[in-house]
SESEMAR-684275 format. One record per residue (C-alpha): residue number from 1; x negated, z negated, y negated; chain; residue in three letters. Coordinates in steps of 0.1 Angstrom, whole numbers, plus 5000, padded with zeros to 4 digits. Each point is the difference from the previous one (the first is absolute). Last residue first. Example, Ala and Ser with C-alpha at 12.3 -4.5 7.8 and 13.67 -1.06 7.14 Angstrom:
REM residues 2
  seq  east    up  north  mol  type
    2  4863  4929   5011    A   Ser
    1  5014  4993   5034    A   Ala
REM end
This chain:
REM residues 72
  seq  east    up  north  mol  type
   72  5104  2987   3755    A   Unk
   71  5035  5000   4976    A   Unk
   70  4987  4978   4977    A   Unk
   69  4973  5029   4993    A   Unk
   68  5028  5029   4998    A   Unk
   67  5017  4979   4975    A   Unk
   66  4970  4993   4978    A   Unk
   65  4994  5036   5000    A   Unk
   64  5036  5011   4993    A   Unk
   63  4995  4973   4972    A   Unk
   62  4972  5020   4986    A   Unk
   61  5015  5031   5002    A   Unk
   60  5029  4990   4982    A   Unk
   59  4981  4986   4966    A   Unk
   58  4984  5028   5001    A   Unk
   57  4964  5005   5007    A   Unk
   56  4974  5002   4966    A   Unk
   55  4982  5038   4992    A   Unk
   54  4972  5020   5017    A   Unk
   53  5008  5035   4980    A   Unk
   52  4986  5028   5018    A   Unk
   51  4991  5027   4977    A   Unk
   50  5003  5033   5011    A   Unk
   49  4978  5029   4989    A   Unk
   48  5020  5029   4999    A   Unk
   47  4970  5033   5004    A   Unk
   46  4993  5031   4981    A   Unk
   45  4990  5029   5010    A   Unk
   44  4969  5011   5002    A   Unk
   43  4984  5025   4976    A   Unk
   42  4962  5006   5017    A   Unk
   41  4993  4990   5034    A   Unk
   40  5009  5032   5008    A   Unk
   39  5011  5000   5039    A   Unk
   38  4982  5000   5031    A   Unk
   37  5014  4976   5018    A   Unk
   36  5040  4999   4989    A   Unk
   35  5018  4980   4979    A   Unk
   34  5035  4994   5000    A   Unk
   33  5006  4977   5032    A   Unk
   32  5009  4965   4982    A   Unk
   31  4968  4989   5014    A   Unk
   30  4977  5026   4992    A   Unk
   29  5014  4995   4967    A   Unk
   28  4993  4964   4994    A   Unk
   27  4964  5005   5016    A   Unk
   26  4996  5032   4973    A   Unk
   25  5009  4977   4970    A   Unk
   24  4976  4974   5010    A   Unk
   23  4970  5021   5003    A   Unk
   22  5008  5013   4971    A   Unk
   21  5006  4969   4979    A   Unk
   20  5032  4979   4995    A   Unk
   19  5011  4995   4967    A   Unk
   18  5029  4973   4991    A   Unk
   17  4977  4969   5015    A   Unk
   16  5016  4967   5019    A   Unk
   15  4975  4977   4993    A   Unk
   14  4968  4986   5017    A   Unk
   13  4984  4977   4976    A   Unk
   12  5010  4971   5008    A   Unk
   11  4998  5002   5037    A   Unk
   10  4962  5006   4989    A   Unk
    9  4999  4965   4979    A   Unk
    8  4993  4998   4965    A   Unk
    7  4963  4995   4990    A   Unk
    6  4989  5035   5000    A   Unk
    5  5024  5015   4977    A   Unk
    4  5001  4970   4980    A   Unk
    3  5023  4970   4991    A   Unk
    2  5023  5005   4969    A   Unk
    1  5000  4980   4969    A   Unk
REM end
């Protein structure tokens, strides 16, 4: 049995989504430089979403880390 909407906890329930909305769509763009103020609103172009992965440190990275602290 799974725990409800309103009982799971916000960080939860933030996700990374596929869809952004409008408003989203045109931030992303005024960014990147291709949209102008003052243009249709309607028939956007698409957008990459990126996912960023938070995965596990490497074997080598930690022991560069435990080197660099013995070293101080």
């Amino acid at each position: 049995m799974s725990i409800h909407r309103s009982l799971a906890s916000r960080s939860k329930l933030r996700r990374q989504r596929n869809v952004l909305t409008r408003g989203e769509r045109i931030d992303k763009l005024l960014d990147q430089g291709r949209w102008q103020e003052g243009d249709t609103v309607f028939g956007l172009p698409t957008i990459k979403i990126i996912k960023i992965k938070s995965g596990k440190k490497k074997k080598k990275e930690k022991a560069e880390e435990a080197e660099g602290a013995a070293a101080k």
